[in-house]
Backbone as CSV, one residue per row, in Angstrom:
resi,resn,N_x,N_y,N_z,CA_x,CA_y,CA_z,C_x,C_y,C_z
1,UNK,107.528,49.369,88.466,106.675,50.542,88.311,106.652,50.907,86.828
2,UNK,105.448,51.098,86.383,105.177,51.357,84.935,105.684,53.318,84.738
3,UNK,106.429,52.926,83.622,106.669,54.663,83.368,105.853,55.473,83.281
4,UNK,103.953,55.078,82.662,103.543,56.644,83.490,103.411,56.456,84.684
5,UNK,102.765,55.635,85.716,102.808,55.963,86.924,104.473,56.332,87.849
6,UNK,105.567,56.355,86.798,106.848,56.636,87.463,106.424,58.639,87.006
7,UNK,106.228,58.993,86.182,106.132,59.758,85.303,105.182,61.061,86.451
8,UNK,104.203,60.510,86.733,102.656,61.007,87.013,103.794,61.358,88.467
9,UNK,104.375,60.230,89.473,104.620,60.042,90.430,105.736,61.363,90.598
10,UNK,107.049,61.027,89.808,107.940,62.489,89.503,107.340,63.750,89.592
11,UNK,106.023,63.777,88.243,105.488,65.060,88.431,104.603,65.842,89.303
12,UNK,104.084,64.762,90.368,103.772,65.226,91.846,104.689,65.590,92.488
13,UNK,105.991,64.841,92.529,106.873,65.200,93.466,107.843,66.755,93.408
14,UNK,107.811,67.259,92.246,108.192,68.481,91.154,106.851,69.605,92.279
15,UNK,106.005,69.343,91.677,104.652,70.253,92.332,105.012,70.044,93.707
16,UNK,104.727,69.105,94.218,104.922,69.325,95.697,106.128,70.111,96.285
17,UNK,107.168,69.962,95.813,108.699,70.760,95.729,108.636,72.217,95.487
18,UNK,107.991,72.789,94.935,107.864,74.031,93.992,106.730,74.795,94.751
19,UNK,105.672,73.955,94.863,104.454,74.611,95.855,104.313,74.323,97.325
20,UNK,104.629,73.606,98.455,104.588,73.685,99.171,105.527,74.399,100.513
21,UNK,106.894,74.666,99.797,107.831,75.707,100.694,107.219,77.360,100.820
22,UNK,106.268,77.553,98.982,105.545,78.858,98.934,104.524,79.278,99.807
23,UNK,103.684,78.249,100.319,102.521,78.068,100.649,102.687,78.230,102.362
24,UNK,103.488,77.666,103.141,104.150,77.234,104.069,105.284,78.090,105.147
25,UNK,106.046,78.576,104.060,106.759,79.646,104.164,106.336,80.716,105.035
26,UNK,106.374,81.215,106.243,106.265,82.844,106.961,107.585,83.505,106.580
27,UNK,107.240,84.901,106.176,108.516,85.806,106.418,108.054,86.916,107.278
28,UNK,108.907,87.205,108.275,108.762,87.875,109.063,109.937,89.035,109.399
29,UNK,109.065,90.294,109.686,109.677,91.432,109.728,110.241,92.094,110.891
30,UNK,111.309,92.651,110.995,111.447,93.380,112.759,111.782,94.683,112.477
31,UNK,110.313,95.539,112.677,110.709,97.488,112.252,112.235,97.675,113.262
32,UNK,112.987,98.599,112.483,114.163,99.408,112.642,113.845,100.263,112.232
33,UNK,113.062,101.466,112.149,113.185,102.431,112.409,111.669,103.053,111.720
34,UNK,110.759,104.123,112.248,109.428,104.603,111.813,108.864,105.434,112.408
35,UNK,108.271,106.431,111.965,107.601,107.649,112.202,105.962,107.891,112.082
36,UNK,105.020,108.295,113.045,103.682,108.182,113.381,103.613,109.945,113.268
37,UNK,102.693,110.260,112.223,102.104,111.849,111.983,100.603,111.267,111.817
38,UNK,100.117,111.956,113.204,98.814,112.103,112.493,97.928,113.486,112.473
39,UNK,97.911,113.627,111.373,97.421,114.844,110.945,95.858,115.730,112.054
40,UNK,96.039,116.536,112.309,94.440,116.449,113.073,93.872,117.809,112.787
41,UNK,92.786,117.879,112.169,92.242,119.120,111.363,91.250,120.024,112.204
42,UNK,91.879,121.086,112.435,90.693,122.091,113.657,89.472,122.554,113.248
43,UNK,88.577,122.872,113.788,87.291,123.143,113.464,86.902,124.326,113.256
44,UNK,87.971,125.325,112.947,87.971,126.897,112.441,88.809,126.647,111.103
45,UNK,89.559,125.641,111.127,90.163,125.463,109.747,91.912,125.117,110.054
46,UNK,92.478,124.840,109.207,93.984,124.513,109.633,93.948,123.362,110.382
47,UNK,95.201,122.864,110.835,95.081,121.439,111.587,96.603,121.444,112.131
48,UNK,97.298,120.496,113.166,98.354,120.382,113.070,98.314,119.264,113.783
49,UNK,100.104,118.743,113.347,100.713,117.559,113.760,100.958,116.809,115.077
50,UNK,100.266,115.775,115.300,101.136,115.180,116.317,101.657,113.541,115.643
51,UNK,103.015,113.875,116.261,104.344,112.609,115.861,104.640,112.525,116.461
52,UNK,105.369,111.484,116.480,106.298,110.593,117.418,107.616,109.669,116.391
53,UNK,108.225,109.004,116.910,109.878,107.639,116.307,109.691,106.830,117.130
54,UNK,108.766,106.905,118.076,108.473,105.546,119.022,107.669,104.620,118.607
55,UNK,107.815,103.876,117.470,107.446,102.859,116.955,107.896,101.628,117.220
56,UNK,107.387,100.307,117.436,108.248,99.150,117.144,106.926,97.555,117.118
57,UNK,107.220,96.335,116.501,106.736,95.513,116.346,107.660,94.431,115.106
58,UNK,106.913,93.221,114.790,107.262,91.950,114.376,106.215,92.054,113.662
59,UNK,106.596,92.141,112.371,105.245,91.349,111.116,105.635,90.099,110.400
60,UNK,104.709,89.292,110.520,104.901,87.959,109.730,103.617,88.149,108.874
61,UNK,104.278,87.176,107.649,103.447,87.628,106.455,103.492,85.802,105.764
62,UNK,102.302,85.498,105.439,102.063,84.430,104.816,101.658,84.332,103.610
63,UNK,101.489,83.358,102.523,101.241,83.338,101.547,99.887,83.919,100.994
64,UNK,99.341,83.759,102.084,97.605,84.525,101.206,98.292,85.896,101.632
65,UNK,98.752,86.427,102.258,98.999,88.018,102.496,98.345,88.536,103.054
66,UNK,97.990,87.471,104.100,97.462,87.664,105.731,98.482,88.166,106.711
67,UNK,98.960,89.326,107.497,99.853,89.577,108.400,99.790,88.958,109.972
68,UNK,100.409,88.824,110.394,100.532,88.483,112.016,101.523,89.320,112.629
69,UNK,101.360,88.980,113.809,102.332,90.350,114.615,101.233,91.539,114.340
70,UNK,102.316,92.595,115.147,101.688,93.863,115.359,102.585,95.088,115.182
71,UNK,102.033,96.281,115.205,102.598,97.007,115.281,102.105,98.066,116.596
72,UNK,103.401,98.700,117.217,103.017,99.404,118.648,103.665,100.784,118.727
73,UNK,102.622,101.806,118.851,102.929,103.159,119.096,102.847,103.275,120.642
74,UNK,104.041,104.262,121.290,103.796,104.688,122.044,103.193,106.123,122.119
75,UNK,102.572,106.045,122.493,101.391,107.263,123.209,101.507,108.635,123.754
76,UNK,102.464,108.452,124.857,103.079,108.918,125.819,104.138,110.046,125.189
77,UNK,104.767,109.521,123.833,105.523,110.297,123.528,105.054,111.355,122.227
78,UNK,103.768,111.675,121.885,103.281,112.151,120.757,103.671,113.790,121.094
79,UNK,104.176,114.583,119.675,104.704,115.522,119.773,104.508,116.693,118.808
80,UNK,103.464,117.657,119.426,102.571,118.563,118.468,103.306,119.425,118.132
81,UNK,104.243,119.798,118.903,105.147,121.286,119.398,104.785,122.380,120.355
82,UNK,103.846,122.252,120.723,103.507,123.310,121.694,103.095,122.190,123.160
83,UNK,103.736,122.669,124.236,103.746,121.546,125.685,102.399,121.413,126.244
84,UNK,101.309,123.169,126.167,100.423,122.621,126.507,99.689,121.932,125.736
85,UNK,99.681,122.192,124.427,98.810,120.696,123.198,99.106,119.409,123.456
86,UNK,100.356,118.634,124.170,101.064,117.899,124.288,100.433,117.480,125.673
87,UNK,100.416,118.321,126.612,99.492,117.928,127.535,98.096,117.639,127.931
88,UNK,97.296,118.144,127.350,96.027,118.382,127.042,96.025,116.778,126.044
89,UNK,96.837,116.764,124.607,96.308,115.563,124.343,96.674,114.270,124.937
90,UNK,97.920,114.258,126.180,97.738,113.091,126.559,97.050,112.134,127.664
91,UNK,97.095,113.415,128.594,96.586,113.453,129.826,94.920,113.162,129.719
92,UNK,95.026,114.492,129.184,92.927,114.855,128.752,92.082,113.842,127.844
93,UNK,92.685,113.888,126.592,91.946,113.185,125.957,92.195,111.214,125.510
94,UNK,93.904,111.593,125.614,93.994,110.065,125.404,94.426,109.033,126.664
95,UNK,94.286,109.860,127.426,94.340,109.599,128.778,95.311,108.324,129.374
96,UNK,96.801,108.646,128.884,97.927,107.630,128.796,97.939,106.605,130.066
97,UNK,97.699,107.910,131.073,98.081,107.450,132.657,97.344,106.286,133.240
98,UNK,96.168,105.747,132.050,95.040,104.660,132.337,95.471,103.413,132.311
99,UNK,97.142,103.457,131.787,97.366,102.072,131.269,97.720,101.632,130.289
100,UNK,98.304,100.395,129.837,98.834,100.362,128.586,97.992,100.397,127.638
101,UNK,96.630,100.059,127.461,95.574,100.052,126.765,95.257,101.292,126.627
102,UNK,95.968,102.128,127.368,95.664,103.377,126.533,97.010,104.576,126.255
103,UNK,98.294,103.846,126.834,99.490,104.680,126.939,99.920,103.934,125.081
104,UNK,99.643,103.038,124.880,100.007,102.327,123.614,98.673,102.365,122.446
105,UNK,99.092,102.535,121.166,97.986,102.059,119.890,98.776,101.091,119.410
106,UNK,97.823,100.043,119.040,98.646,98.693,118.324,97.119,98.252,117.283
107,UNK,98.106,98.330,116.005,97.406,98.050,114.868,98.274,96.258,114.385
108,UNK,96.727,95.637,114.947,97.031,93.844,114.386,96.073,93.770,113.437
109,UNK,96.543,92.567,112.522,95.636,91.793,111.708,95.134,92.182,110.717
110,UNK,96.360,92.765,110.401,96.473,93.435,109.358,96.159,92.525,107.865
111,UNK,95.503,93.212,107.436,95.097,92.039,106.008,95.337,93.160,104.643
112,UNK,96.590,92.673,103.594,96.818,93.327,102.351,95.990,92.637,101.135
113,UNK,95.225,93.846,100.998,93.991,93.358,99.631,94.343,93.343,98.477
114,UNK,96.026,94.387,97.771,96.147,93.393,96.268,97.110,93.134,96.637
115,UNK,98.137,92.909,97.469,99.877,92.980,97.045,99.923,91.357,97.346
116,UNK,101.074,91.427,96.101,101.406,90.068,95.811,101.897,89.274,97.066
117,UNK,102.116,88.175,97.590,102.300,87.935,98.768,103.954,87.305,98.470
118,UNK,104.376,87.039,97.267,105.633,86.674,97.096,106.694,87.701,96.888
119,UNK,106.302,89.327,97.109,107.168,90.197,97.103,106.262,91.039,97.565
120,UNK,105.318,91.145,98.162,104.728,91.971,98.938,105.724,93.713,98.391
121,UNK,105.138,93.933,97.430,105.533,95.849,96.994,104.349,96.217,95.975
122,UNK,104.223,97.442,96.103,104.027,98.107,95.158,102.613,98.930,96.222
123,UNK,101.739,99.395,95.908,100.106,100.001,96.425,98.850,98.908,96.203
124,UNK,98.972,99.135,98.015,98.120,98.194,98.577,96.902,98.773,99.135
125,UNK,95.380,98.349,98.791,94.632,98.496,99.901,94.698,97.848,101.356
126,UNK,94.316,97.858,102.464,94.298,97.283,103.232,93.665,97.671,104.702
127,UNK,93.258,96.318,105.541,92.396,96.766,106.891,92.891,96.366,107.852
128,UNK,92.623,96.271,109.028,93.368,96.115,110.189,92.586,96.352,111.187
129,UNK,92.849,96.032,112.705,92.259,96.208,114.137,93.457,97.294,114.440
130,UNK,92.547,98.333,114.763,93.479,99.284,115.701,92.921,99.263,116.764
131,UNK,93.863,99.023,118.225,93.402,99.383,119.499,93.766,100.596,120.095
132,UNK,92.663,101.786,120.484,93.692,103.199,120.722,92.433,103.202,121.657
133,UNK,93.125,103.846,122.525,92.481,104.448,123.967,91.352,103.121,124.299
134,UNK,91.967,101.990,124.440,91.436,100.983,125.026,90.321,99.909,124.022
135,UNK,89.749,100.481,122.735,89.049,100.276,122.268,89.337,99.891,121.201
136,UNK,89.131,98.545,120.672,89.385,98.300,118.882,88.335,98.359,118.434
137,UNK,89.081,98.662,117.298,87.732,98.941,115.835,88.229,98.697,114.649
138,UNK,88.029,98.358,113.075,88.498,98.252,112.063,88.734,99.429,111.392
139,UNK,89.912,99.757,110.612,90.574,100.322,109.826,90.522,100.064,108.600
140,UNK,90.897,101.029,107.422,90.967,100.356,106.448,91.740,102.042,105.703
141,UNK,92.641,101.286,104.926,93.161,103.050,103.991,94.000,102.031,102.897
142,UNK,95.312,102.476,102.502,96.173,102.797,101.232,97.626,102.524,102.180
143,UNK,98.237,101.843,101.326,99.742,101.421,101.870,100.605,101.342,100.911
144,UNK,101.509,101.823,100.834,102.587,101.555,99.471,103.892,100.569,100.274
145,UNK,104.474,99.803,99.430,105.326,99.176,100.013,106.724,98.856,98.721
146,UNK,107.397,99.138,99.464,108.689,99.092,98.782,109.904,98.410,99.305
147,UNK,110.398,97.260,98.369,111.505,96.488,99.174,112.636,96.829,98.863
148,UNK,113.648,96.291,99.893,114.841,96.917,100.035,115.859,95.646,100.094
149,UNK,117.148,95.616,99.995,117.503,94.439,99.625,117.300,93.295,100.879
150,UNK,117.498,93.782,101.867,117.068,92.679,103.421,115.871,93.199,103.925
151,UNK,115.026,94.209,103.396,113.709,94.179,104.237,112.853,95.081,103.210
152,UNK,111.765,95.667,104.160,110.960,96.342,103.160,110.331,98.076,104.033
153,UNK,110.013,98.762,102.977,109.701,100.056,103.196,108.493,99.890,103.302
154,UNK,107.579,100.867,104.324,106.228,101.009,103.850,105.797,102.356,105.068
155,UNK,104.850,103.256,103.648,103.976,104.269,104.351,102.501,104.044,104.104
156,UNK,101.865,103.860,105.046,100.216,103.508,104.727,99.212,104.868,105.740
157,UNK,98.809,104.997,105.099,97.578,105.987,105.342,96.386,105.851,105.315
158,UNK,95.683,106.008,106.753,93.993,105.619,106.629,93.628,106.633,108.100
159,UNK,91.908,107.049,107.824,91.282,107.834,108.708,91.391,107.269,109.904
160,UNK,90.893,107.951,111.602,90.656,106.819,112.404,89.570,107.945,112.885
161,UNK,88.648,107.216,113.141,87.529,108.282,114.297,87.314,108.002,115.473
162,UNK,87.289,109.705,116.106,87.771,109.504,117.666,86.787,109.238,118.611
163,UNK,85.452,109.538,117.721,84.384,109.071,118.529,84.419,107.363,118.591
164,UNK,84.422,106.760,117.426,84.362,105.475,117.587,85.679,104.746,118.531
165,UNK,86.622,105.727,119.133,87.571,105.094,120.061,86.804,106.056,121.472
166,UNK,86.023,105.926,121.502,85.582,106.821,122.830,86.416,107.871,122.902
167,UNK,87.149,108.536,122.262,88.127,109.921,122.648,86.936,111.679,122.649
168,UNK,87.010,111.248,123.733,85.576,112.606,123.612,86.713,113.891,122.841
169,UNK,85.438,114.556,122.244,85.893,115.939,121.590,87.227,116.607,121.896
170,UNK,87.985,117.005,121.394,89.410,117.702,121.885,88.822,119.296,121.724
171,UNK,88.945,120.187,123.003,88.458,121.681,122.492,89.337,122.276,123.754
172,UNK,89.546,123.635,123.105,90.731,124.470,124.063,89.651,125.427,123.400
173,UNK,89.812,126.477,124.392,89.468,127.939,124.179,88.187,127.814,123.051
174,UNK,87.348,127.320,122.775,86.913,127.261,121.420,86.839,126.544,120.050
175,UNK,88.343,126.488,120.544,88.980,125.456,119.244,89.144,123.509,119.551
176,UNK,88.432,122.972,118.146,88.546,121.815,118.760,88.954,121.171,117.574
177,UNK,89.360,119.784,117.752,89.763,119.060,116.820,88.763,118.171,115.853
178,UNK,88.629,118.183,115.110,87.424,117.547,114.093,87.779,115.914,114.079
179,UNK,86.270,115.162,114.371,86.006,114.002,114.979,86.767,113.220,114.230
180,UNK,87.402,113.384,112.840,88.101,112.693,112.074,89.777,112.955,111.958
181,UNK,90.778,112.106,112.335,92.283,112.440,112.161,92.887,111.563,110.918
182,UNK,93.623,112.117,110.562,94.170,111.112,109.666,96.001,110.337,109.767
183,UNK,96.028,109.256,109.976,97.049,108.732,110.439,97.866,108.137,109.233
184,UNK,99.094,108.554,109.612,100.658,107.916,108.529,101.254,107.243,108.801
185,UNK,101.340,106.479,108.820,102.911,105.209,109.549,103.758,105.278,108.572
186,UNK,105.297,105.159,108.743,106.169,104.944,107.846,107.294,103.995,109.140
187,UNK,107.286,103.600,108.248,108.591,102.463,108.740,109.344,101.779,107.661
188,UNK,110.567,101.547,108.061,111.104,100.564,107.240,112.031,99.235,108.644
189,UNK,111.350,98.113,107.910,111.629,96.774,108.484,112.361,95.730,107.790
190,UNK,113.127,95.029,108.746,114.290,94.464,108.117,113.457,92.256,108.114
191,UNK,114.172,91.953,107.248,113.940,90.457,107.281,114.437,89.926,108.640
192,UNK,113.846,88.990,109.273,114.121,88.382,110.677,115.163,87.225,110.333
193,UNK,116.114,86.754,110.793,116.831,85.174,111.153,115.328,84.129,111.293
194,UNK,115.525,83.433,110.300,114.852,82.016,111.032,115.453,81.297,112.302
């Protein structure tokens, strides 16, 4: 073998070494622990909270900084502070008792528009399929992400509209909730075992 083609041959094998474990590579996440506020603004003015800690899902993350897995709220447990708001929104409007397609929201496919995919941190745009009250639709808001030494932090924030999930109008006495809520996820997720 002639030394450049030994040469040429080495320096493929260097590239191939260096770029294909990057390329190839999934890392994948398992939430331990996260909190769901979504803000919901009344139509006389003021707004208040419903939350939940019943979070959980698996994110895998690939080199373009395409996500897989999902993430899954339970429904059932959303918590305004007052029992009849609590009832009214689960029963009435998000209507849990229909099924998991509607006792659960699960936001897949998730796609991060700048963050680096080899340390995935810092403020991210990004979109996603949310399925809530039976119905998906695309998402799209602001995510910050912050790593931690075995996993990573992240709070992302984006609108969801309740008409476009079929959630007819929320109204008590007068008062109703404005067609637009705004949703927070925070979680922090740990690196998985291969």
């Amino acid at each position: 073998m002639s030394p450049l083609v030994r040469d040429v041959v080495r320096w493929a094998l260097v590239a191939l070494a260096l770029s294909s474990p990057a390329e190839a590579q999934e890392t994948s996440w398992r939430l331990v622990s996260g909190e769901v506020r979504v803000v919901c603004p009344l139509t006389v003015g003021g707004s208040f909270d419903a939350t939940t800690t019943v979070l959980k899902g698996v994110v895998t993350a690939d080199a373009s900084g395409r996500l897989g897995g999902a993430l899954e709220v339970d429904l059932t447990t959303l918590d305004t502070g007052i029992e009849l708001r609590d009832t009214h929104l689960r029963d009435t409007y998000l209507e849990v008792d229909r099924g998991q397609n509607f006792a659960r929201a699960v936001l897949s496919a998730i796609v991060l528009d700048d963050a680096d995919p080899r340390t995935f941190e810092g403020e991210t745009a990004f979109s996603a399929t949310l399925r809530l009250h039976g119905v998906e639709r695309s998402v799209s808001g602001v995510a910050e992400l912050a790593r931690t030494p075995n996993g990573i932090g992240v709070v992302a924030h984006f609108p969801v509209s309740l008409p476009d999930h079929d959630i007819q109008a929320p109204r008590y006495l007068g008062v109703g909730v404005s067609d637009q809520v705004q949703a927070e996820v925070r979680f922090m997720a740990v690196t998985e075992t291969e």
